[in-house]
N, C-alpha and C positions, 0 to 999 in steps of 0.2 A: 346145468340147469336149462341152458338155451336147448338142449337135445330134449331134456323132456316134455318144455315146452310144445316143441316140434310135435312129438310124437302126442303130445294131449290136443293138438291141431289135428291131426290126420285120427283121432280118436270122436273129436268132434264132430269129423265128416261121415265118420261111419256110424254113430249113433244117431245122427238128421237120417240118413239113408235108411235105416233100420227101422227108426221111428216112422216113418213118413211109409213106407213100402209097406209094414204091419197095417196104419190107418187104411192103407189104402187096399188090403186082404180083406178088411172086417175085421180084424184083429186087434185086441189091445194092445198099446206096449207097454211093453214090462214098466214098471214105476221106476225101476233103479236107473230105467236106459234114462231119463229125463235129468234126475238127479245126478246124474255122473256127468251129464253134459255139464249140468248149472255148477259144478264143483270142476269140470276141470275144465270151462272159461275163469275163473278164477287161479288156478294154477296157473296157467295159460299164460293168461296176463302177469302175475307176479317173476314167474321163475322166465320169463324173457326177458323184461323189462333191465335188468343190470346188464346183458348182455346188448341191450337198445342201446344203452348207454355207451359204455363201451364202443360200438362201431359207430357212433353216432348215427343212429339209426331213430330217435325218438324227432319228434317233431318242434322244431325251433325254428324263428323267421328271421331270417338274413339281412334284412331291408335296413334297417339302423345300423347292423355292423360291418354293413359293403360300404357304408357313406362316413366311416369313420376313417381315420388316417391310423396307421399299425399299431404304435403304442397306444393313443385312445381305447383300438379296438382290444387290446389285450387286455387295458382295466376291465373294460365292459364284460368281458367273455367271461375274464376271473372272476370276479363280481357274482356272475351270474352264478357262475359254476357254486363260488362260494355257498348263494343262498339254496342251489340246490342239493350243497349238502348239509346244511341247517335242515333244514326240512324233511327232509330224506334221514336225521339222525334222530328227529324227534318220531316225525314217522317208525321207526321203526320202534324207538325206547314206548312209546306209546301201545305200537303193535306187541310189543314184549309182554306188556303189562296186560295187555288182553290174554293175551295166550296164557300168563302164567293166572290170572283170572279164571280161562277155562279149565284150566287143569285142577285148583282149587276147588271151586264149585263141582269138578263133576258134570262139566254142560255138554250135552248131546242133543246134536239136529238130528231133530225127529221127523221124518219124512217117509221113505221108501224103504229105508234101516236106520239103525240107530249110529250116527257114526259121529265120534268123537270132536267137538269143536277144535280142541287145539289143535287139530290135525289138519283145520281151515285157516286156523289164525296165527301157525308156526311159519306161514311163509310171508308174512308182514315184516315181523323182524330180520329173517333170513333176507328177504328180497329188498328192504328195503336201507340193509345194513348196506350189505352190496352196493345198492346204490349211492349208497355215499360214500364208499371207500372208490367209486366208479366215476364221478362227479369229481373228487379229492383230485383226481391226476391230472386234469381241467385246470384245476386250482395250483398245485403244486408242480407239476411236470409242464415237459417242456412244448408240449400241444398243444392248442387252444380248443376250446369247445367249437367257436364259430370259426370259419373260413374266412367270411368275408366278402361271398362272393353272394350274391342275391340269384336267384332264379329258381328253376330246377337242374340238377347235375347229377345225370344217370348217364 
């Protein structure tokens, strides 16, 4: 999922490029180059984000668990971890519900083509299942979400 992510980022480059270099011909651009950007920042964002997770890579602020002493900061971290998979389980069962919504109905974004909703709203549940099975190891395993350490550390 992080690979495709990837590649819907270097997808996004080349359709700004496309679009912008057409305006700037006299040229329209095509309706689908627009739409396919606004559809795969949406992919984008979903199918990385469990892999955010994972490397801790999503944005969390250190400040209150550098000033905690180790066991403290491990309730805190778990805690945290916990609610972010509460959230993250509803998110998705919620996301489910839409998708299987769209499929029932028959919903299609109608724009530049007619392309199937579920096919926007399958990666709510998918991505956000993830992230709570991603968040869970935070919770359950032996790593804590937070470090501990406050600043920046690259």
């Amino acid at each position: 999922m992080a690979f495709v992510a990837g590649a819907t980022l270097v997808w996004l480059m080349v359709s700004v490029i496309l679009s912008v270099a057409m305006r700037n011909a006299g040229i329209q651009p095509f309706a689908w180059l627009f739409t396919s950007a606004e559809y795969g920042i949406l992919y984008m964002t979903m199918l990385g984000a469990p892999w955010l997770v994972r490397e801790k890579g999503h944005v969390h602020i250190e400040l209150v668990t550098a000033a905690l002493p180790d066991g403290a900061r491990a309730v805190v971290s778990r805690t945290v971890a916990f609610a972010c998979v509460v959230v993250s389980a509803i998110l998705a069962w919620k996301g489910a519900e839409l998708m299987l919504t769209n499929i029932e109905r028959a919903d299609y974004d109608v724009r530049a083509y007619y392309y199937p909703r579920w096919l926007l709203t399958v990666t709510f549940p998918l991505c956000f299942g993830m992230m709570a099975f991603e968040f869970s190891r935070f919770v359950f395993g032996e790593k804590l979400m937070h470090s501990g350490e406050a600043g920046i550390h690259e």
